[in-house]
DOMARFI-194800 format. One record per residue (C-alpha): x negated, y negated, z; residue in three letters. Coordinates in steps of 0.2 Angstrom, whole numbers, padded with zeros to 4 digits, always signed. Layout:
residues N
XYZALA...
***
This chain:
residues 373
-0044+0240-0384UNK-0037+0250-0368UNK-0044+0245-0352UNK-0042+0249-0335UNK-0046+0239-0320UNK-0050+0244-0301UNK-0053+0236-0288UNK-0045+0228-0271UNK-0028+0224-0280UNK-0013+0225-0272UNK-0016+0222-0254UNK-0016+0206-0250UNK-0034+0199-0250UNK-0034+0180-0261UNK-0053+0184-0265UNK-0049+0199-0273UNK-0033+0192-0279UNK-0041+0178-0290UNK-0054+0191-0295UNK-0041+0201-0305UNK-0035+0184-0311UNK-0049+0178-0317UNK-0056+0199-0325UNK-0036+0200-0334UNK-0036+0180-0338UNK-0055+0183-0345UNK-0050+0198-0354UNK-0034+0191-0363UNK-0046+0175-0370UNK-0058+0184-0377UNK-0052+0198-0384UNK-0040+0204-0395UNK-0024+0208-0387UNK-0032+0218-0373UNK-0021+0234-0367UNK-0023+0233-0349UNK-0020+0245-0334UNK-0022+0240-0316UNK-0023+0254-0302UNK-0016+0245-0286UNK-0007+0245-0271UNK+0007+0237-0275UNK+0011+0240-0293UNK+0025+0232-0298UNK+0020+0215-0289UNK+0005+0216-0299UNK+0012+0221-0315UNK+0026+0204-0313UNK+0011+0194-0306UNK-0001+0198-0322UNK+0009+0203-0335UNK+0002+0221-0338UNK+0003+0241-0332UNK-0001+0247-0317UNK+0001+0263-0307UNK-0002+0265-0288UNK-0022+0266-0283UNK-0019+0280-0269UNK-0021+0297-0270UNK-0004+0299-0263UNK+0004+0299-0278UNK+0004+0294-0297UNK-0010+0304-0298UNK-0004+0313-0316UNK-0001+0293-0321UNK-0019+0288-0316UNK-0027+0302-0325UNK-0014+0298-0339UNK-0021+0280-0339UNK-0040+0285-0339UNK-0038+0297-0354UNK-0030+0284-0366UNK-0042+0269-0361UNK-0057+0265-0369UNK-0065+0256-0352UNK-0065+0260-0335UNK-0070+0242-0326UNK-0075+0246-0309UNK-0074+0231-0299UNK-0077+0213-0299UNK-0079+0210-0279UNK-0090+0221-0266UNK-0083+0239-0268UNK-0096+0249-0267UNK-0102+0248-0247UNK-0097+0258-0232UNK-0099+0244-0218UNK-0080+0252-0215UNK-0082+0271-0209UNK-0085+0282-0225UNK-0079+0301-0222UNK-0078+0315-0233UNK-0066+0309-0247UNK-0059+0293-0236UNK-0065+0276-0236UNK-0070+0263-0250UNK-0084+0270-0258UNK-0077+0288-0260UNK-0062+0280-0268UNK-0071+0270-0281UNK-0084+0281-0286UNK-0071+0296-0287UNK-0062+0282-0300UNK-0077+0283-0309UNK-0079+0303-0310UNK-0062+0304-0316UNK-0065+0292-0329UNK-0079+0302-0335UNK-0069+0318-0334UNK-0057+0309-0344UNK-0069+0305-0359UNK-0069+0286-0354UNK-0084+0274-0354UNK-0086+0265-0338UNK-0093+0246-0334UNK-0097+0241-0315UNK-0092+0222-0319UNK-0096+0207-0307UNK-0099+0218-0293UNK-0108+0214-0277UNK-0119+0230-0269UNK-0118+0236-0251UNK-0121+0238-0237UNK-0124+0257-0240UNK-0131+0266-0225UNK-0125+0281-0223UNK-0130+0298-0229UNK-0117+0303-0237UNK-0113+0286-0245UNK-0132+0285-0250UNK-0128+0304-0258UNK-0110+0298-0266UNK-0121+0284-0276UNK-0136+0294-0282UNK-0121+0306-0291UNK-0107+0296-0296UNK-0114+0279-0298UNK-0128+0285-0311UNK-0112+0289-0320UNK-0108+0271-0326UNK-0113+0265-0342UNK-0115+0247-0339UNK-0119+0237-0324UNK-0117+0216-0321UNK-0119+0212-0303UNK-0115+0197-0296UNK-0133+0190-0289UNK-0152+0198-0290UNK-0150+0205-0271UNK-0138+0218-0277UNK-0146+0224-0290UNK-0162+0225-0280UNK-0151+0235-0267UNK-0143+0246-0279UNK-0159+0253-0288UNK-0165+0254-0268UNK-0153+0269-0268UNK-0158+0277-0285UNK-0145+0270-0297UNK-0155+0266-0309UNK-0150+0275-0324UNK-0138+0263-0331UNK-0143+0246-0336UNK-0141+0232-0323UNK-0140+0214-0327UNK-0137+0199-0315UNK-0124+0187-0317UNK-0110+0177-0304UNK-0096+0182-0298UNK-0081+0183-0310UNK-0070+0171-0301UNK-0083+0157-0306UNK-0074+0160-0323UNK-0057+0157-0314UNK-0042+0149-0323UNK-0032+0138-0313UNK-0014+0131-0317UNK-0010+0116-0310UNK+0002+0115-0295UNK+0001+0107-0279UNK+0011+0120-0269UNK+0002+0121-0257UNK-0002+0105-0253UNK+0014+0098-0255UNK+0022+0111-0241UNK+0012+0102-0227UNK+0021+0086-0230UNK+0006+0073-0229UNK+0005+0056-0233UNK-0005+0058-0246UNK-0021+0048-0237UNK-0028+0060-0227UNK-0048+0066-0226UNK-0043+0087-0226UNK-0057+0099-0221UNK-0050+0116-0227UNK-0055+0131-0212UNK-0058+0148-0218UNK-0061+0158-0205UNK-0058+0180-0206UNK-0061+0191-0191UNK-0078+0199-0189UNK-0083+0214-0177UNK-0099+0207-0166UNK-0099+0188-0166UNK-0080+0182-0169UNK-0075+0177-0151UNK-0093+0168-0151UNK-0090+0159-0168UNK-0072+0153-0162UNK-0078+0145-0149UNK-0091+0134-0157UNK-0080+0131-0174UNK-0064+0124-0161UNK-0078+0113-0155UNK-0084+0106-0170UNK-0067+0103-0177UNK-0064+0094-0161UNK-0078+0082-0166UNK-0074+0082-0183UNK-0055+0073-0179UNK-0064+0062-0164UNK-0077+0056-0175UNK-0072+0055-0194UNK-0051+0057-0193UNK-0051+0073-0200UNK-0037+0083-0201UNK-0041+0102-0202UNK-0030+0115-0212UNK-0034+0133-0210UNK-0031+0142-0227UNK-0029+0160-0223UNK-0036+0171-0236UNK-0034+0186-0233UNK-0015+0189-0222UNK-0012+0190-0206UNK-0028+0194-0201UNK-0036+0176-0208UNK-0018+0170-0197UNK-0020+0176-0184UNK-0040+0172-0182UNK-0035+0153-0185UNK-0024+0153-0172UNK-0037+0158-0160UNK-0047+0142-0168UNK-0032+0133-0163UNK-0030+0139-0145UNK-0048+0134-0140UNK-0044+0118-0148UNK-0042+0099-0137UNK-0032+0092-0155UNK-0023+0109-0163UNK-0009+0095-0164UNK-0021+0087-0175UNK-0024+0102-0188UNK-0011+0113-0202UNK-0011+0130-0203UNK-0005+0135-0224UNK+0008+0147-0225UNK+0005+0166-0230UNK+0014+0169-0245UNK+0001+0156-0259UNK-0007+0164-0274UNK-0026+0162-0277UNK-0023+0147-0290UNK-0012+0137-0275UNK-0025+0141-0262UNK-0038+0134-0277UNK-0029+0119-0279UNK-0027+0114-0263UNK-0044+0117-0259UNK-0048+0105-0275UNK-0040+0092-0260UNK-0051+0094-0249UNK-0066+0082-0244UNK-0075+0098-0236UNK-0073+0116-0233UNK-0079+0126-0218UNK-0077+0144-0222UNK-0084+0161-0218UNK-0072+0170-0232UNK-0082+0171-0251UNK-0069+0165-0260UNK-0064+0149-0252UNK-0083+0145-0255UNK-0083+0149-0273UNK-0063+0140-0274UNK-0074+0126-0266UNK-0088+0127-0276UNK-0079+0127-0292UNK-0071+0111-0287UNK-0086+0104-0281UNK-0078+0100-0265UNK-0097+0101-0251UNK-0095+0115-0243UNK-0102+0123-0227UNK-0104+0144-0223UNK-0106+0154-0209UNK-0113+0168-0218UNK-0106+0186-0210UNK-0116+0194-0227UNK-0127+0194-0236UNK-0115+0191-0251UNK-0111+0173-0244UNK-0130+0168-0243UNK-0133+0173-0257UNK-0120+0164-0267UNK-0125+0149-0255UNK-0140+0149-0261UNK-0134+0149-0278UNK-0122+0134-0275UNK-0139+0125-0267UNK-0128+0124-0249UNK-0138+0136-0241UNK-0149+0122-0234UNK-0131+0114-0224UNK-0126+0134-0220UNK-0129+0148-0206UNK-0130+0163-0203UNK-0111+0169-0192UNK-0122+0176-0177UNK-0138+0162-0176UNK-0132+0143-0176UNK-0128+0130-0164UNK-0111+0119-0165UNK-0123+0103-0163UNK-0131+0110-0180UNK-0115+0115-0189UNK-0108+0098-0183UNK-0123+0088-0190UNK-0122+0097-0207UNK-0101+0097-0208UNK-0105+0077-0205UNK-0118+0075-0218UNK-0108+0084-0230UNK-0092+0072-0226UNK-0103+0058-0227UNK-0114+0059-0242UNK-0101+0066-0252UNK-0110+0058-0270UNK-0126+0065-0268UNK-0119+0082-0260UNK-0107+0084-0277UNK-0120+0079-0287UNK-0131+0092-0282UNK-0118+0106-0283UNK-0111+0102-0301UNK-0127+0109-0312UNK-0131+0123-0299UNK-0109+0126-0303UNK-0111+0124-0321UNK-0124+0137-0321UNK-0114+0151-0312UNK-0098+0147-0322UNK-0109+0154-0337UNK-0115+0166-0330UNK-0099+0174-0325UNK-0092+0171-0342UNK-0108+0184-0346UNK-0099+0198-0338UNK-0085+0197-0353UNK-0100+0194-0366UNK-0108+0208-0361UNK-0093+0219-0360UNK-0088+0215-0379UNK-0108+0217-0384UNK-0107+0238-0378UNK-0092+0242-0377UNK-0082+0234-0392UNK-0097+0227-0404UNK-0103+0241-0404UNK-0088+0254-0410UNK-0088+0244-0425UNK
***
């Protein structure tokens, strides 16, 4: 089977990174010997990183090799990841959600059946990207979505044509390798209590949430010994946010700051390490989660509440513009200090999600290769 993936690949970002790990990983266990083409930004790094094909996602060029692609593959998958939104400006032909649903109308074009996979849906306000999913998204042939608010959402702006099904996000069916990379590059002891820090930059609150996350880190090392290492998901902007955490810091001696260059399954392991993670990016959650390290979230959307409450750790969570550092304080400390009863609640609700992202593949191979036989 010939299948195309595409997504956020190629630029940098470890959510979306470990999401085209986990789809091409997925993909290769389950079916047999898979034919697979990534659109990304950096091609060749992808093609070394994942052993398979893959031609540049931009419009700039390989265009003839995208279209190329598309007319030998049997599938189109569209995602996993949140694709489909325009909380970045979307013009006539720029911005995310153009992109991807242009993806899909050339794959129709092209003959080619095409799965939205894992995805999660919106925000979509704008006009034009209300009009852009009405047209092109009734164009896919099968929908999984990653939690019930996006399907709600996506048959909000009249997509409902296609079947939609909920199930998690792909990367809850990760495959890690073991290493400790990671880890071993901050040269510890070996008996420290780490608190893995995964902050991103955010347009109204950042400056606000800094402040109160330096504090409570500050507390954190005065209190229980911890010793804080920033994981930076998404280079350099994750970087450079942390070092802003740092300069409002009494003890940034006290904390680590991991290097740039780690792929998903390092940033995983090392996260596996950790006796808590405070984190506003998805995918440190979920790398948490997975674990079943306690974690805490500020949530900046509604894609991190929604998984929060999914993992049952909404209750010890916020929302990025409405908490107090007393209350993300008292909740990072009663995650750190009831670390059996917080695991033990996690693990089912974990167990659940891992299945349920494994559903994505099932219910690829139930339309689109079942069924051809």
């Amino acid at each position: 089977m010939k299948i195309v993936l595409s997504g956020f690949y190629g630029l940098g970002n470890t959510g979306d990174e470990a999401i085209l790990k986990a789809i091409v990983d997925n993909l290769r266990a389950e079916l047999d010997n898979p034919d697979i083409t990534v659109f990304s930004l950096s091609p060749e790094q992808t093609a070394k990183e994942h052993g398979v094909k893959s031609v540049y996602r931009g419009w700039r060029h390989e265009n003839k090799e995208k279209v190329k692609a598309l007319r030998e593959a049997d599938l189109l998958i569209s995602g996993g990841g949140g694709l489909l939104q325009d909380t970045y400006p979307t013009k006539f032909l720029f911005g995310p959600l153009p992109y991807y649903l242009l993806i899909v109308f050339l794959a129709k074009l092209c003959g080619t059946k095409v799965m939205f996979f894992s995805q999660g849906i919106g925000p979509v306000t704008s006009k034009w990207g209300k009009f852009l999913m009405r047209t092109f998204a009734n164009m896919a042939d099968f929908v999984t979505v990653r939690d019930q608010y996006s399907k709600d959402y996506l048959h909000s702006l009249g997509v409902k044509r296609p079947k939609t099904v909920v199930t998690a996000d792909i990367v809850f069916a990760f495959k890690s390798d073991e290493d400790h990379v990671a880890y071993a590059s901050l040269g510890l002891k070996g008996d420290e209590r780490l608190v893995a820090v995964a902050p991103r930059p955010w347009f109204d609150h950042e400056d606000e949430y800094i402040e109160k996350l330096a504090w409570v880190l500050d507390e954190l090392i005065e209190q229980r010994g911890v010793l804080p290492v920033f994981v930076p998901m998404e280079p350099p902007y994750d970087t450079n946010v942390s070092k802003k955490v740092m300069a409002k810091m009494k003890h940034a001696d006290k904390t680590k700051l991991l290097g740039e260059a780690f792929t998903p399954n390092e940033f995983y392991n090392f996260i596996a390490r950790t006796d808590l993670t405070i984190a506003l990016r998805l995918h440190a959650l979920i790398f948490a989660a997975l674990s079943n390290v306690p974690h805490v979230g500020l949530s900046y959307d509604r894609k991190v509440e929604s998984f929060l409450k999914r993992s049952g750790m909404w209750k010890h969570s916020f929302p990025l513009g409405d908490f107090t550092k007393e209350a993300l304080l008292e909740d990072a400390l009663y995650a750190l200090d009831h670390q059996d009863e917080v695991k033990a609640m996690i693990e089912p609700n974990v167990d659940v999600l891992r299945k349920e992202a494994m559903r994505n593949v099932e219910l690829l191979k139930e339309n689109f290769v079942d069924k051809k036989r």
